[in-house]
BADOBA-952122 format. One record per residue: residue in three letters; x, y, z of N, C-alpha, C, O, CB in turn. Coordinates in steps of 0.02 Angstrom, whole numbers, padded with zeros to 5 digits, always signed. Atoms other than C-alpha are relative to their C-alpha. Glycine has a CB too. Layout:
<pts>
AlaXYZXYZXYZXYZXYZ
...
</pts>
This chain:
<pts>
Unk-00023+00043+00053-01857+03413-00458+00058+00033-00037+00107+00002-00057-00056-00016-00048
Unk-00062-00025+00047-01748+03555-00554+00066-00022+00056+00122-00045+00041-00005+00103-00020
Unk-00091+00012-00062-01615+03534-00379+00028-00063-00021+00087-00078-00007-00012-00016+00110
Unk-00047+00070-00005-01577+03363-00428-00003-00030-00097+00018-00080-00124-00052-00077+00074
Unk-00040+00019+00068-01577+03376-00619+00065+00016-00026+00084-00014-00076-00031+00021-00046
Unk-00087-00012+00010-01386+03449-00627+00020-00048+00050+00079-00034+00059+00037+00086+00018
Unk-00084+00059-00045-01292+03309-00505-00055-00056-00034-00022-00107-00044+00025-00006+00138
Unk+00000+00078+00048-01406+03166-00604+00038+00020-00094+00070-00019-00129-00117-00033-00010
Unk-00034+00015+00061-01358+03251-00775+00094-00003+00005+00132-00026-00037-00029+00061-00051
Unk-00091-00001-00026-01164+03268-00704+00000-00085+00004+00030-00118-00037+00027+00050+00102
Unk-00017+00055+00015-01185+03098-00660-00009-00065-00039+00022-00118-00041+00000-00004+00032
Unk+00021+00024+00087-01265+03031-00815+00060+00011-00047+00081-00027-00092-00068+00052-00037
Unk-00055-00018+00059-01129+03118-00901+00049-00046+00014+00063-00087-00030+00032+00077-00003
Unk-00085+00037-00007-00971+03034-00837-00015-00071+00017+00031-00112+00019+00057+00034+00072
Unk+00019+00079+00002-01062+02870-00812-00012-00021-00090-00008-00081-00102-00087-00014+00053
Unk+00003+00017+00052-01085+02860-00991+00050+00015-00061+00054-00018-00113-00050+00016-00006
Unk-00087+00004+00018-00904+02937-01049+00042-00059+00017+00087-00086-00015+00040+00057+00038
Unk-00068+00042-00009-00822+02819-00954-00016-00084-00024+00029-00125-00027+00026+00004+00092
Unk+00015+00067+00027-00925+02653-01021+00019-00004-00078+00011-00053-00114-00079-00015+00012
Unk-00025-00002+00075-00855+02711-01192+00050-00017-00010+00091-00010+00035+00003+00051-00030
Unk-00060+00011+00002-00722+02649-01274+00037-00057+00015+00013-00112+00026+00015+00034+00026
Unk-00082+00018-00075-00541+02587-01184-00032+00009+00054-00055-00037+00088+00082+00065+00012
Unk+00006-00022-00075-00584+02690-01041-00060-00063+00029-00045-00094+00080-00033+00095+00006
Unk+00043+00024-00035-00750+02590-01010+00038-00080-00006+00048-00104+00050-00081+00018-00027
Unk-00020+00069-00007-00675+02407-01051+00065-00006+00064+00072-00056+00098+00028-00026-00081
Unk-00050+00002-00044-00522+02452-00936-00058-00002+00077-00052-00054+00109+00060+00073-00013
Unk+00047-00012-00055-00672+02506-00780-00029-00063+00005-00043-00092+00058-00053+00057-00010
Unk+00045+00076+00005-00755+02345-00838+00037-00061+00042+00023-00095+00091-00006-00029-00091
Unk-00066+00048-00025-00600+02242-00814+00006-00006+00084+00000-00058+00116+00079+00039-00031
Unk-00015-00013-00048-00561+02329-00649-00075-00051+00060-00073-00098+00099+00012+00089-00007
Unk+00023+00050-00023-00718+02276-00594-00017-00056+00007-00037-00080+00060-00016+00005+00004
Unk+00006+00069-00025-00733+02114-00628+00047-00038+00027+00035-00093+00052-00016-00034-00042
Unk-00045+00035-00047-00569+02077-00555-00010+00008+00077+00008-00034+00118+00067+00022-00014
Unk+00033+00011-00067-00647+02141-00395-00047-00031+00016-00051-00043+00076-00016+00040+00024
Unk+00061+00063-00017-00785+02033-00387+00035-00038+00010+00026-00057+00068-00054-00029-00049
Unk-00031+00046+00012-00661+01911-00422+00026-00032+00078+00027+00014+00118+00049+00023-00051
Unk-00029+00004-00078-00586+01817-00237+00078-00013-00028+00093-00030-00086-00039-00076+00060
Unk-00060+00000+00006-00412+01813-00228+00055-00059-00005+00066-00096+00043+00009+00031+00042
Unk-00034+00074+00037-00296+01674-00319+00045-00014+00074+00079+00022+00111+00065+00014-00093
Unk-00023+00037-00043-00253+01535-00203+00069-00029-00009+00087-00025-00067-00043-00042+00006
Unk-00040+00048+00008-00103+01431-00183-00032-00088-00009-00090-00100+00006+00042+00012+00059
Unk+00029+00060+00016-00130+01241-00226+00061-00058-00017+00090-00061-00071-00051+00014-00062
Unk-00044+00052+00034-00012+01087-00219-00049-00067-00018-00082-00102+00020+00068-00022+00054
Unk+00032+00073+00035-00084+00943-00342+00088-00054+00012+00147-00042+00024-00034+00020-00122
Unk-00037+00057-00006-00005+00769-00339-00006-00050-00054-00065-00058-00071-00015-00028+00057
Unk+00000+00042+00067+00027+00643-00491+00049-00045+00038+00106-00035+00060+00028+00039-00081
Unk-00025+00101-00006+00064+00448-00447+00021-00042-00039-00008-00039-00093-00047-00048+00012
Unk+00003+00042+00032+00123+00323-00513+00033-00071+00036+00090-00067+00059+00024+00025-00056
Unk-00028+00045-00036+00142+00135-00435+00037-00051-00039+00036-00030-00097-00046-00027+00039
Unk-00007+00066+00011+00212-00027-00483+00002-00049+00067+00029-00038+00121+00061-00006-00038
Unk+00025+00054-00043+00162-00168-00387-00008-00057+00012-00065-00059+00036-00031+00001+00007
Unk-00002+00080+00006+00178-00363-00383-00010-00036+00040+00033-00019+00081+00046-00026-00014
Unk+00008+00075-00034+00136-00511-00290-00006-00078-00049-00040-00097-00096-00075+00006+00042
Unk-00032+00039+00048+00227-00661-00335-00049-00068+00030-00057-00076+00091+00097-00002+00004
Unk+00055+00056-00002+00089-00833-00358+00011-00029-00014-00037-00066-00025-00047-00007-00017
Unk-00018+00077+00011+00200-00975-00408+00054-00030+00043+00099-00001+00072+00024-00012-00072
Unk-00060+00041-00038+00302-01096-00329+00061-00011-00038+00108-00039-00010-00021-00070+00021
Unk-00062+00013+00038+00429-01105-00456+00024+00088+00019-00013+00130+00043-00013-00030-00100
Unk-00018-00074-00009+00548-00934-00449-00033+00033-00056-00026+00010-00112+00080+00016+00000
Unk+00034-00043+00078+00448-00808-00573+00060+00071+00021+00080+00091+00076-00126+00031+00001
Unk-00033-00056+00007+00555-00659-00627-00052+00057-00029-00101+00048-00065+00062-00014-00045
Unk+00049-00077+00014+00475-00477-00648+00050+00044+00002+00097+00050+00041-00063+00026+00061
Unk-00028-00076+00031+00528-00311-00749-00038+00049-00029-00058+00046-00087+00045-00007-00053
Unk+00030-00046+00017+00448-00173-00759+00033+00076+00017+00056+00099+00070-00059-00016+00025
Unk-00019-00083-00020+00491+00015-00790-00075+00047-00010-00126+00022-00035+00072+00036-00067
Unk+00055-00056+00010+00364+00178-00789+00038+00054+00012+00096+00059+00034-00066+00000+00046
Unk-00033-00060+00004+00383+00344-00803-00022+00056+00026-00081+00062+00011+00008+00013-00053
Unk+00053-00064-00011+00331+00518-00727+00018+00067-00020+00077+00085-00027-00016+00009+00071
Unk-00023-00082+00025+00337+00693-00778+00014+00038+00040-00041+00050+00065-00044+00041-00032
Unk-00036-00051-00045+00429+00816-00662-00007+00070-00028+00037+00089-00066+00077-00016+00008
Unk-00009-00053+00027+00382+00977-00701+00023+00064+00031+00026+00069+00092-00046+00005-00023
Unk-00024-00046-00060+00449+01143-00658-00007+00027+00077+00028+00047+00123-00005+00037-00018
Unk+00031-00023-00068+00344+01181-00528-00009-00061+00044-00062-00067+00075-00074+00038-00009
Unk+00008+00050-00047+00377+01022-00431+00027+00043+00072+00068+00088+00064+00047-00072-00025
Unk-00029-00003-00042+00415+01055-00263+00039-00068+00069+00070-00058+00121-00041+00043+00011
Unk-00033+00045-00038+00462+00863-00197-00033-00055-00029-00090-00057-00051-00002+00009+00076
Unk+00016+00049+00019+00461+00706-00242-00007-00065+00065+00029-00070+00114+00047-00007-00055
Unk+00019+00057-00073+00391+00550-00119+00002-00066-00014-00043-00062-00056-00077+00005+00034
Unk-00047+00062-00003+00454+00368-00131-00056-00035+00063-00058-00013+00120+00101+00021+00028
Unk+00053+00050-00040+00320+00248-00043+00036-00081-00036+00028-00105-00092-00109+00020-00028
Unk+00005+00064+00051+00402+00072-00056-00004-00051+00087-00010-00031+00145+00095-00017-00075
Unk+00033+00047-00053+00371-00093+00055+00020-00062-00045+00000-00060-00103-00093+00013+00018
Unk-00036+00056+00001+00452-00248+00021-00015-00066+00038+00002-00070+00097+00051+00020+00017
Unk+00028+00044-00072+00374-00420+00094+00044-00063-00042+00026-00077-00099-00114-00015+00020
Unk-00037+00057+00018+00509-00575+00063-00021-00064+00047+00016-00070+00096+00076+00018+00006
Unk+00020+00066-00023+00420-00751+00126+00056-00019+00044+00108-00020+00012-00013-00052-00057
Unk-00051+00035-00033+00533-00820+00263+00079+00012+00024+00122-00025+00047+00000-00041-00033
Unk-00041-00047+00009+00650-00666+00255+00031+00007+00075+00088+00025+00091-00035+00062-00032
Unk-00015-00035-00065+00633-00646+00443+00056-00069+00037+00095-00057+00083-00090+00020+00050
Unk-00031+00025-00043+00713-00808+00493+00071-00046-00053+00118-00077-00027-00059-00045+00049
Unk-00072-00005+00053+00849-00843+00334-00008+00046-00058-00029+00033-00114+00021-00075-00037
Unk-00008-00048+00034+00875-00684+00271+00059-00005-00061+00114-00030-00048+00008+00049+00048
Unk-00036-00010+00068+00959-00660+00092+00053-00085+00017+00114-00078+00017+00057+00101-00006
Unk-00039+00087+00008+01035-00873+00108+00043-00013-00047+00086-00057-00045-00047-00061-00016
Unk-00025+00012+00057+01088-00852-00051+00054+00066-00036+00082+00073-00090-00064-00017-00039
Unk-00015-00090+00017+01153-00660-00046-00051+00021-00071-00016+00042-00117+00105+00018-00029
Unk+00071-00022+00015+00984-00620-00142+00038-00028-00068+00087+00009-00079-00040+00091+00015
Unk+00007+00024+00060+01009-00726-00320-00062-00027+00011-00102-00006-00030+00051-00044-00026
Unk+00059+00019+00021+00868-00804-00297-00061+00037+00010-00105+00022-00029-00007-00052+00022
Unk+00060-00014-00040+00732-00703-00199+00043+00080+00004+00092+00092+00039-00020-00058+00083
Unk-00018-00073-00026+00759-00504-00212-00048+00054-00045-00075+00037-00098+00090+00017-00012
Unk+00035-00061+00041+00672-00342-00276+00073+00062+00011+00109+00082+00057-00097+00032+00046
Unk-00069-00046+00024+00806-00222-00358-00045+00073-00023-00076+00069-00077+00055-00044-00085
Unk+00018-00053+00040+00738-00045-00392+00025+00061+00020+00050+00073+00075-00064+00004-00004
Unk-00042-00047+00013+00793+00126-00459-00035+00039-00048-00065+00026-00100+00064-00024-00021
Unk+00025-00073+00003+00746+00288-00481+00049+00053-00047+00103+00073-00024-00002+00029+00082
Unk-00059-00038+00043+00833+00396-00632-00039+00074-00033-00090+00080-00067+00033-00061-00075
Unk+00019-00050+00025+00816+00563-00667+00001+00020-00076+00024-00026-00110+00026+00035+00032
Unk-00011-00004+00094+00813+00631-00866+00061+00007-00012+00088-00016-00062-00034+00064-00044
Unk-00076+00004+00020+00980+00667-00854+00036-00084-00006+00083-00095-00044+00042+00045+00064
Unk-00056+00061+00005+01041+00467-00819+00008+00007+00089+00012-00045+00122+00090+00021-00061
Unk-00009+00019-00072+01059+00509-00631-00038-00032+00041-00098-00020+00044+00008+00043+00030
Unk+00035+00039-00022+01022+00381-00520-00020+00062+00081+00019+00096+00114+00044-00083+00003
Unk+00033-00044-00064+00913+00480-00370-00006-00033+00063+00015-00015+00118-00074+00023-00014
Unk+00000+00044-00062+00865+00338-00264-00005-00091-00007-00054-00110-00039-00067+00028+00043
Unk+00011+00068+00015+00888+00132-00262-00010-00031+00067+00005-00010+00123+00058-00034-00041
Unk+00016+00068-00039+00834-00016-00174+00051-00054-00025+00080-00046-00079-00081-00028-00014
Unk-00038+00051+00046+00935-00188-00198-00040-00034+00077-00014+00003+00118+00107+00002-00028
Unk+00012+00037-00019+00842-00302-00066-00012-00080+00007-00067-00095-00016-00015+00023+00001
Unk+00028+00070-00033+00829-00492-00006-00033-00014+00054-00018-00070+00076+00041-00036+00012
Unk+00008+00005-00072+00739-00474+00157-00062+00055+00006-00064+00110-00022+00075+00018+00046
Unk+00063-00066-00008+00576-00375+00206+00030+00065+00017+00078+00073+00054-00059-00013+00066
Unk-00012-00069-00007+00575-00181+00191-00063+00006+00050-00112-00028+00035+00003+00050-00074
Unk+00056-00040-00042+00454-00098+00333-00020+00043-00070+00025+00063-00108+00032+00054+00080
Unk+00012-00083+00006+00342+00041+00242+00030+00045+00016+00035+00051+00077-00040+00022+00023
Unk-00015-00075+00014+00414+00204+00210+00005+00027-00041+00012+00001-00097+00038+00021+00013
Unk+00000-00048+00043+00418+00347+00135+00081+00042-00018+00117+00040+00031-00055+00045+00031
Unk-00065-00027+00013+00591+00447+00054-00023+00025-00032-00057+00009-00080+00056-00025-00017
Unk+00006-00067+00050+00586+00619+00007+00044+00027-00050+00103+00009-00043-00003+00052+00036
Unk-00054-00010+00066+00676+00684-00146-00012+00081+00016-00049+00106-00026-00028-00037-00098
Unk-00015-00074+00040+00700+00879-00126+00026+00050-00032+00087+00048-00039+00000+00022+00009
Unk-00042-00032+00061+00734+01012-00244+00065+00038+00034+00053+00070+00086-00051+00061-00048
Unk-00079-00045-00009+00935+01094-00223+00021+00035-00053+00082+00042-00057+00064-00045+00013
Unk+00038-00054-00019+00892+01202-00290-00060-00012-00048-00110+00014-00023+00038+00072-00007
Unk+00057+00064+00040+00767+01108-00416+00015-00052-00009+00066-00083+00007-00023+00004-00065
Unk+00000+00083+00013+00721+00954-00473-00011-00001-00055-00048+00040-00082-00047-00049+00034
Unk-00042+00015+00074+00789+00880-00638-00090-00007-00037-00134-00047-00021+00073-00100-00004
Unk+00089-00012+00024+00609+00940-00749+00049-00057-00080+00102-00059-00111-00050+00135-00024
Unk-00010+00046+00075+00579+00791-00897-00028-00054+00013-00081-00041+00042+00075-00019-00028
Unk+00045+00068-00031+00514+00605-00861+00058-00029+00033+00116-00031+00015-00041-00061-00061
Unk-00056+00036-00055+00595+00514-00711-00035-00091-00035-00088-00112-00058-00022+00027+00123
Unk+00030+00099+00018+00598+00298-00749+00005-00011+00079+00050+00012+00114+00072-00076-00063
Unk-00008+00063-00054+00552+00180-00593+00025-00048-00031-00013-00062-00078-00062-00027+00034
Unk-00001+00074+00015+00629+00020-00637+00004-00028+00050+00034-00009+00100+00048-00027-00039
Unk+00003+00062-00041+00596-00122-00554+00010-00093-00013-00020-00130-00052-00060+00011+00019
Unk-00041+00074+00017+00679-00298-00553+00019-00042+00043+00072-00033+00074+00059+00005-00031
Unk+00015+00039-00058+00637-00442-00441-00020-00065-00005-00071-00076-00038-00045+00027+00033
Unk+00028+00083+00022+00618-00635-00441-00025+00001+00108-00015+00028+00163+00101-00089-00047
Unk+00057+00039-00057+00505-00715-00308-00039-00072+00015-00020-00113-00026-00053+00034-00005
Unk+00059+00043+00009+00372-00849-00270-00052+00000+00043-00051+00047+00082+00015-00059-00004
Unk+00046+00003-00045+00229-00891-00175-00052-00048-00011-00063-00082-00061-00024+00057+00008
Unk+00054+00072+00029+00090-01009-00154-00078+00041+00010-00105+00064+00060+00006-00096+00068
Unk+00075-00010+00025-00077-00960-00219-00023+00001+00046+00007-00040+00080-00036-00042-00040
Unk+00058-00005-00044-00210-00924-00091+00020+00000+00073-00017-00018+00119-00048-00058-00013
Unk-00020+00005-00070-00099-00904+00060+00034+00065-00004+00043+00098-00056+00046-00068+00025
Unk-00044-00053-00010+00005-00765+00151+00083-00016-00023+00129+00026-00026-00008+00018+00078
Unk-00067-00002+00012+00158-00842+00103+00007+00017-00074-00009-00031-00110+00032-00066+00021
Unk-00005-00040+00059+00189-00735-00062+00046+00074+00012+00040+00123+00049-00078+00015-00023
Unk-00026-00054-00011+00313-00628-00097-00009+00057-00042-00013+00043-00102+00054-00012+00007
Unk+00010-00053+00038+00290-00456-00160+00019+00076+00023+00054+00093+00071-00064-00005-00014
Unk-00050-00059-00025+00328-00282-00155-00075+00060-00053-00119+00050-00095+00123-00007-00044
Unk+00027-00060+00032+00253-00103-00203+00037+00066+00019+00061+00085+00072-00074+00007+00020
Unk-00031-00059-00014+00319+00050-00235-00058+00068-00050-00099+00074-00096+00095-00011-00030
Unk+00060-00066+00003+00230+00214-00245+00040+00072-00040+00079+00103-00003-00028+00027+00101
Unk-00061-00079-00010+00324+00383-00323-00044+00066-00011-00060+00075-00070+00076+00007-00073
Unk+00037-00065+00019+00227+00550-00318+00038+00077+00020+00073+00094+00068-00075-00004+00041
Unk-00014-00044+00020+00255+00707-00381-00025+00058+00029-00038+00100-00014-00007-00008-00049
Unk+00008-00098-00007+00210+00882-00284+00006+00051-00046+00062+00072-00059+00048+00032+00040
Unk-00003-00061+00028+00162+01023-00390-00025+00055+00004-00076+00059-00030-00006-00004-00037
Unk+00043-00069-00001+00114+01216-00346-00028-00012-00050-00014-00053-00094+00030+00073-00001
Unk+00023-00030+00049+00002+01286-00438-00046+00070+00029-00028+00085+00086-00038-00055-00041
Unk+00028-00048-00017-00117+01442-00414-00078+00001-00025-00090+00008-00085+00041+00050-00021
Unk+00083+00022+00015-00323+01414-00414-00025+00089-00016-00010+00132+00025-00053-00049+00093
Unk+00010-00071-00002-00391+01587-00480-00105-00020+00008-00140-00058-00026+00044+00052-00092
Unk+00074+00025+00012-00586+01583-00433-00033+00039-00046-00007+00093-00057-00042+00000+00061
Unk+00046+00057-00030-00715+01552-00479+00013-00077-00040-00031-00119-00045-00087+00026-00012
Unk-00008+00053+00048-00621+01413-00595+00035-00019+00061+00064+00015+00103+00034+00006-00080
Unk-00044+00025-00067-00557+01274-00477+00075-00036-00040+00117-00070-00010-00054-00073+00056
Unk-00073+00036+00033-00407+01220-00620+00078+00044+00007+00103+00097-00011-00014-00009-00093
Unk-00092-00020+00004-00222+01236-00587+00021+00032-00059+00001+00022-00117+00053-00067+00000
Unk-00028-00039+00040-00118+01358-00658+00056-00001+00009+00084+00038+00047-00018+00052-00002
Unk-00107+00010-00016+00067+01313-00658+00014+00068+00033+00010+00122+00004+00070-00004-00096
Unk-00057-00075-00003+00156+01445-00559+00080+00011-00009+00112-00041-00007-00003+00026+00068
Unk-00051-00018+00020+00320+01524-00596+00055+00045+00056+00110+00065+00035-00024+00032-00056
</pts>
């Protein structure tokens, strides 16, 4: 028993120096950042649509703007739009689109226009990417949208349209918390 009371009081001693203090909150620290698993990467996404389908037979007009927040850590912006004009496929724009069109436009905080539409005539689905050169303009972007139409109630013949715009943003997941942490 005396052989192993000097290396437990040695290590009694410096186990209980170093929980003192700095020194022990710094050891503390150290370890709980090793327990800790190692901070992830993480891209979140923020939406926002506008969307219409037009239900009268007379021409109805529609205006709507929204807005999204671009923040530093965007890394791209995504453009989902789709365009369906009633009868588009066999007299397209008849009128050069006064009567029957969806007009929309994409403006950054500065006033710059990023991306537009001006249609009379069905759009296919797609998608248009916006990427940063060397970023992307941080502040609230406007969709506007501006479109006359019609359609008849309870049938496919209705015209309408949707557009989609989302936002990509890093961030960094530190565990065991699963919330974003803007990175820099």
């Amino acid at each position: 028993m005396k052989r192993y009371l000097l290396p437990m009081a040695l290590v009694l001693t410096l186990l209980m120096s170093s929980t003192s203090g700095c020194l022990g909150l710094i050891q503390a620290r150290e370890s709980l950042e090793a327990m800790r698993g190692e901070a992830e990467p993480s891209i979140t996404v923020e939406s926002m649509t506008l969307s219409h389908v037009f239900d009268t037979i007379e021409v109805e007009p529609y205006t709507n703007s929204s807005t999204l927040d671009v923040r530093a850590d965007a890394t791209q912006v995504i453009i989902y739009r789709k365009v369906s004009i009633t009868g588009s496929d066999t007299v397209a724009c008849f009128d050069n689109g006064l009567t029957r069109y969806v007009q929309a436009t994409l403006v950054d905080p500065s006033g710059t226009t990023v991306w537009e539409l001006n249609e009379c005539q069905d759009v296919q689905p797609a998608t248009v990417e916006i990427n940063p050169d060397p970023t992307l303009a941080v502040g609230l972007w406007t969709l506007t949208v501006e479109a006359r139409g019609i359609g008849i109630p309870g049938t496919a013949a209705q015209d309408q349209f949707t557009f989609t715009v989302s936002v990509q943003n890093t961030c960094i997941i530190y565990p065991p918390n699963d919330e974003c942490t803007e990175s820099n």
